[in-house]
C-alpha positions, 0 to 999 in steps of 0.5 A: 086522511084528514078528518075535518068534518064538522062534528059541533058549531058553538055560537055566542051572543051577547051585549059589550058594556063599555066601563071606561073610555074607548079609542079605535082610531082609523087613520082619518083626521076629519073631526080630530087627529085620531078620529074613530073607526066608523061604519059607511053610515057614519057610526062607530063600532069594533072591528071583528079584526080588533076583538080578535087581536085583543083576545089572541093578545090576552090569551097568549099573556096568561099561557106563555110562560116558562112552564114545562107545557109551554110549548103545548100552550103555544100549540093551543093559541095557535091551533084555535086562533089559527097560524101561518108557520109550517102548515098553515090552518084556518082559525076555530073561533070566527069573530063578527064586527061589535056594533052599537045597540044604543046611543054613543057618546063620542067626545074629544080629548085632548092629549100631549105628545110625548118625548119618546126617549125622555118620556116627557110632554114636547112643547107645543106638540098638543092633539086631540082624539075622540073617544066613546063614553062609557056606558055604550053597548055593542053586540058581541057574536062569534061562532067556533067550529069543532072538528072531527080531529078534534073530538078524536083526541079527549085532551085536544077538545078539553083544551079548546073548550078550557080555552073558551071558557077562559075566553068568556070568563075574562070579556064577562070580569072585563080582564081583556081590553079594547083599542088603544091605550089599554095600560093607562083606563082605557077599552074596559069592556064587560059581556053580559048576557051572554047566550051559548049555542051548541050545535051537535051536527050528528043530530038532525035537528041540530042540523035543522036549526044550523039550515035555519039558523037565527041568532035569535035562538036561544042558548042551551049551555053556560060558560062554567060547562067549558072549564075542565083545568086543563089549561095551566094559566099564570095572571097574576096581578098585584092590585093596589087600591089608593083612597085621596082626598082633594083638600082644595082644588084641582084642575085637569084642563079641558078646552071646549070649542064653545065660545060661551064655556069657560076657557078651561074646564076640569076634565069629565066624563059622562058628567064625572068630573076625572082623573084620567089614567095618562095623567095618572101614569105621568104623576107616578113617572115624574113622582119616582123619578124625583124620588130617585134623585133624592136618594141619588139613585136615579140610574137605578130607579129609571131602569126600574121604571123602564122595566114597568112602564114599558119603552120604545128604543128611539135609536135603532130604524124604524123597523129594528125598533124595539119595546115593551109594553107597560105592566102597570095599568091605571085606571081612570078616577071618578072624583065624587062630592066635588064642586066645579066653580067658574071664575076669571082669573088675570093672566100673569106674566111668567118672567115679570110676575106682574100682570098681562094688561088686558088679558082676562081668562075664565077657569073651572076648577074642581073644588074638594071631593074623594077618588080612589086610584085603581092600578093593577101590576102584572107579575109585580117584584116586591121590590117594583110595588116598594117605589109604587108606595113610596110614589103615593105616600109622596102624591099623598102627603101633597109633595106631588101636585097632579094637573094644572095651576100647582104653582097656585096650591092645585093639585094637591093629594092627601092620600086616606088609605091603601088597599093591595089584592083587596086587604087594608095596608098601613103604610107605617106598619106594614111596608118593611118587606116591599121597602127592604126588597127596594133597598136591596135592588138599588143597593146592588152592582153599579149606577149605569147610565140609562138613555 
């Protein structure tokens, strides 16, 4: 007999603080050519398909492992989140739609297709997409119902309720990302305020308040009361801090549709001027890629960059495609002390060199001002944090110009100092272990062609 009556009801509330940039595309190409997802009032907002994707996704990253319980592991994402193998079953946990609770502010971006062997940007194949601005709130709810199966067995419920606190625990340190292009700042989201209602349905006045129930009541537990260890979780990350400085000007172009805006602006977000994550990501490729040039390895280094950067195999069918997701996460720069200057430049013919006649544009390009580069490698090799360190002390020592206008001294880095897992790093002093594991990978078997 099957026992499933229902011993608990757990409900969850709180507010989602958006910390970087947010992309749910929809489908639609009405305002760009990847407009938000928007409610039939016109207003964005999160999916409750979406939030249970990424956190499904999230949890199967920290408890898939080779581990001798992998497979008890496997069992728990899939008897909490539900499944359709063998016998199929209903999800424990039910996520509600994340409306705003304040105002949004949503604003275009521009993006650049890229090559999909290649990697690098198409001619002429720009786009643009919309995003929300950090600093929005929605409303976080779900509810999570427990069993009498559950209860009967002590190691089952002390798996579900390690899962919630893993759960909460990461929406509350913003480790479980939203949307798209999560690998390169984006869907950073934070829970705060989180309230927790459990509901024991054996007694009647928990019955009473279930009848009755408002998402106004108040919680009666807090999210440490679900941790029990009974989880073993493998996250490991190995989180590199880089401090530049701009010792000239930068310019990451943004094209406004306004006619009395400059031509081009530097790119900013909730009025700090950025460097965002995709331009980050590219400077690393097109940075490590060089350097495997230089050293004649480029075969070797390109099949590292694949491994960390993750891939789409363009040569097999559509549905035989295969890929990897990247393991290296850059997040977006705020660029601090900078001043943006506006003024008109003539166009320069690129073949003659001399000047367009007549043709005038207007630029505002940053000019000075301090960032920090956060990126986080999930299971780094030291051999894979080696090149990430030889890439920055090349953007650092200005061999590496990141936007536009590098070919008029834009761009250009000077790196002040690094910090790996939050203790201070002297490239000079401290770099021999990472360098001689890179030296060994490159040195081993032989140069293979990479597509």
């Amino acid at each position: 007999m099957i026992k499933d009556k229902i011993i608990n009801r757990i409900y969850i509330k709180g507010n989602l603080l958006l910390i970087s940039p947010l992309i749910l595309g929809c489908g639609e190409d009405e305002n760009s050519d990847i407009d938000l997802i928007r409610d039939w009032e016109g207003n964005p907002f999160i999916p409750a398909s979406s939030i249970a994707g990424a956190i499904r996704n999230y949890m199967d990253s920290i408890l898939e492992k080779d581990q001798p319980d992998r497979k008890k592991e496997n069992e728990i994402i899939r008897s909490f989140f539900g499944e359709r193998e063998k016998e199929s079953h209903i999800s424990l946990i039910t996520f509600y739609d994340s409306f705003p609770v304040n105002n949004l502010n949503i604003k275009l971006r521009d993006g650049v297709e890229l090559n999909k062997i290649k990697r690098i940007a198409e001619n002429k194949r720009k786009f643009e997409y919309e995003i929300i601005e950090p600093d929005a709130i929605f409303d976080f709810k779900c509810e999570i119902t427990i069993r009498e199966e559950h209860k009967e067995k002590k190691e089952q419920i002390d798996r579900i309720n390690h899962t919630i606190y893993l759960i909460l625990n990461a929406l509350e340190n913003g480790k479980i990302r939203f949307g798209a292009k999560t690998r390169r700042g984006f869907g950073e989201l934070k829970l705060e305020n989180c309230q927790i209602l459990l509901l024991d349905m054996m007694k009647k006045d928990d019955t009473a308040k279930w009848f009755n129930f408002s998402w106004e009541n108040s919680g009666n537990k807090k999210i440490e009361d679900f941790k029990n260890n009974s989880l073993s979780v493998n996250n490991e990350l190995t989180k590199i801090e880089a401090n530049f400085h701009i010792p000239y000007s930068i310019l990451i172009r943004h094209y406004s549709a306004n006619p009395k805006d400059p031509d081009s602006v530097h790119l900013t977000c909730n009025e700090n001027s950025i460097i965002p994550g995709p331009s980050w990501a590219g400077l690393l490729r097109h940075t490590i890629f060089n350097i495997g040039r230089t050293i004649n390895k480029e075969n070797k280094v390109k099949r590292i960059v694949k491994e960390m950067f993750g891939f789409v195999d363009e040569t097999e069918k559509d549905y035989l495609k295969k890929g990897k997701a990247s393991r290296v996460i850059l997040n977006e720069s705020i660029i601090k002390n900078g001043i943006i200057i506006h003024y008109t430049r003539n166009k320069v013919d690129r073949f003659t060199g001399g000047v367009v006649d007549s043709a005038l544009f207007d630029e505002a390009p940053l000019y000075k001002g301090d960032l920090v580069l956060n990126i986080e490698i999930k299971d780094s090799k030291d051999y894979e944090t080696g090149l990430i360190l030889l890439a920055l002390k090349d953007i650092g020592n200005g061999i590496s110009p990141v936007g536009g206008g590098v070919n008029i001294g834009r761009g250009i880095l000077e790196l002040k100092g690094i910090k790996i897992n939050g203790n201070p790093f002297e490239l000079d002093k401290n770099s021999e272990k990472y360098f001689k594991e890179l030296a060994v990978e490159l040195s081993e078997g032989s140069e293979k062609s990479v597509t």
